[in-house]
C-alpha positions, 0 to 999 in steps of 0.5 A: 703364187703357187711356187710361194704357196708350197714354199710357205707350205714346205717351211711351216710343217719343218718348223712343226715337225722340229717342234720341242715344246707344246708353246712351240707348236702354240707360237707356230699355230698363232703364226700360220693361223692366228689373227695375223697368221700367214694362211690367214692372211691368204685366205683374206686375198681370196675376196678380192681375187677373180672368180677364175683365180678364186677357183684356181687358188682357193683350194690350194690355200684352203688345202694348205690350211688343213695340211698344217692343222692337222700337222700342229694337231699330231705334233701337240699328240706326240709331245703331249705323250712324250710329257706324260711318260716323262711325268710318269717315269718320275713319280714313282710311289716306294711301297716300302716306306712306313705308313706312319701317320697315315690313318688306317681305314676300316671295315664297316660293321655291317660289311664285317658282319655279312662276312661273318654271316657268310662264314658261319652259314657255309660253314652249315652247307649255305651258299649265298645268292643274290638278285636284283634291288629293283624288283618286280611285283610279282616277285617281291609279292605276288609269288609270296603268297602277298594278297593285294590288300596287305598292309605290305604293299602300301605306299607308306611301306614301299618305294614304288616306280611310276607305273609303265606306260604299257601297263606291265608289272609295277617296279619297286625298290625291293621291300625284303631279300625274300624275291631272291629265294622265288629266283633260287627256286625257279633256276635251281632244282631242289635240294637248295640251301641258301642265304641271301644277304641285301640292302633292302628298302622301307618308308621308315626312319628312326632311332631303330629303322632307316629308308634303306637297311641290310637284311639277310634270309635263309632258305632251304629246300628238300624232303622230309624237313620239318620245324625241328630242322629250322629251331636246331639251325637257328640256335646253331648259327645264333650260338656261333654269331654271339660266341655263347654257348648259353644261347637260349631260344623261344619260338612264338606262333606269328603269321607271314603270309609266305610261311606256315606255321610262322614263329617269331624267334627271342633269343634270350638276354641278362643284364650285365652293368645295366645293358642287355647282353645276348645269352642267359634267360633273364628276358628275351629279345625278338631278334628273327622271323621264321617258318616252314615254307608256305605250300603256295609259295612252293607251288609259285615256283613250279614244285610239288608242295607234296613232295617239297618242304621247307623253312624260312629265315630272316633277319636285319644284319644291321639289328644284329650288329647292334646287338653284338657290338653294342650300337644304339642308334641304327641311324649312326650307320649311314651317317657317313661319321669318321669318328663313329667309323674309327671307333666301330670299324674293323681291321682289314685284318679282322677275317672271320673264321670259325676256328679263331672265332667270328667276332674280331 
């Protein structure tokens, strides 16, 4: 039996290794260890041999077994590969065919604006930062001078985590960009000029506000800076923004608990054929929040309120959007609608610059 054994052996793994095909190797794996396969057949005798033949020759077939597994499972590997380059050789793409007919993709505006955004302010000595989208209580509230009893951290407000099971900070999906400016302070040494553009997160929904919108703040940081700094700022990147020289500017006292004093900024608008258009004075439209940093938020981050001052911006990217490129509903830019996309979008093309103008 031994001699038959390694016959059978020595026959099956040449006819695997001659293998061509995948149903080649599929036809030998049936014949060698299918229902009827020959090592099945073996395996059935091992009931009826002798336990002194069983111990002799039950190894050899279970090892006769595992030889030709392994052979059908390396030789499915080699042809399964040598298919796939063959395949790959053979579809090739020719970049150089005309796109005719294809429809062209688009630039989102909110993705358009942060860009032009982005162009503006570096433009002024602005880098952009970012940080984290799930933050922590501390950073989103605490170190902004938020008191525990603010209407802010309302659960109607705020998409708040369950809490921990150790008792540690609360975690929440971040409520504004402003905890980017506590992580700038507390990594960078001032002077420190930045923006931090982000989704953020608000338990709202309508026609102007959605659960998840896009907001960008500014912040800078150095000696000597005053409200004068701040009102020239705005009125810099709001002129090149809307491309207007006529941009008109009102500064209204307000209150933020992370700025001192606080201003809520209007720009000013004209109607033209019964729209508002952003320039002129004919009314006025609130389109940012603004102030001289607070001196216990400055404190937070581990700086001199005495020696550090500083202003504060901030702003919805999507409100902007709106207001430059003529959308009435802030819901229609989550909805994911090809039409809208098609007829708001931007081409890839569309860079923003100073020099040929922000705006596509």
């Amino acid at each position: 039996m031994t001699t038959d054994l390694e016959q059978l052996r020595s026959g099956l793994l040449a006819s695997i290794d001659a293998a061509n095909g995948l149903d080649a190797v599929e036809a030998l794996r049936v014949h060698a260890l299918g229902k009827q396969g020959a090592i099945t057949g073996l395996l059935k005798t091992l009931g009826g041999m002798s336990p002194e033949e069983r111990q002799e020759q039950g190894p050899r077939i279970h090892g006769l077994r595992e030889a030709v597994t392994a052979a059908l499972a390396d030789r499915k590997a080699v042809l399964e590969r040598l298919a796939l380059d063959a395949r790959l050789a053979s579809e090739t793409l020719d970049m150089t065919l005309p796109v005719d007919g294809v429809p062209a993709g688009s630039v989102h505006p909110v993705s358009q604006v942060m860009d032009e955004l982005a162009e503006i302010f570096a433009d002024l000595g602005f880098a952009v930062a970012t940080g984290p989208e799930i933050e922590d209580d501390w950073h989103n509230f605490t170190a902004l001078n938020i008191p525990e009893s603010h209407p802010a951290r309302a659960m109607h407000d705020t998409f708040y985590f369950p809490p921990e099971a150790d008792g540690s900070q609360k975690h929440l999906l971040r409520t504004h960009t402003s905890p980017v400016q506590i992580r700038t302070m507390l990594a960078n040494k001032p002077p420190i000029r930045i923006i931090a553009p982000g989704r953020v997160y608000r338990s709202d929904s309508d026609a102007t506000h959605t659960p998840m919108f896009h907001q960008i703040e500014g912040l800078v940081i150095d000696k000597g800076i005053t409200l004068g700094h701040l009102k020239w700022t705005l009125e810099t990147f709001l002129k090149a923004f809307f491309e207007r020289d006529d941009i008109v500017l009102r500064l209204r006292p307000s209150y933020f608990p992370f700025t001192e004093p606080s201003a809520e900024v209007d720009v000013g608008y004209s109607v033209v054929n019964g729209k508002r258009v952003i320039g002129g004075s004919e009314g006025w439209m609130e389109v940012l929040g603004s102030g001289m940093v607070h001196p216990k938020v400055i404190a937070a981050c581990g700086l001199d309120p005495n020696e550090w001052q500083g202003f504060a911006f901030g702003t919805g990217v999507d409100r902007l959007a709106m207001l430059k490129y003529g959308m009435d509903d802030l819901r229609a830019f989550f909805d994911g609608d090809l039409r809208w996309l098609r007829h708001y979008g931007f081409s890839a093309l569309d860079v923003p610059t100073l020099s040929g103008g922000v705006g596509a």
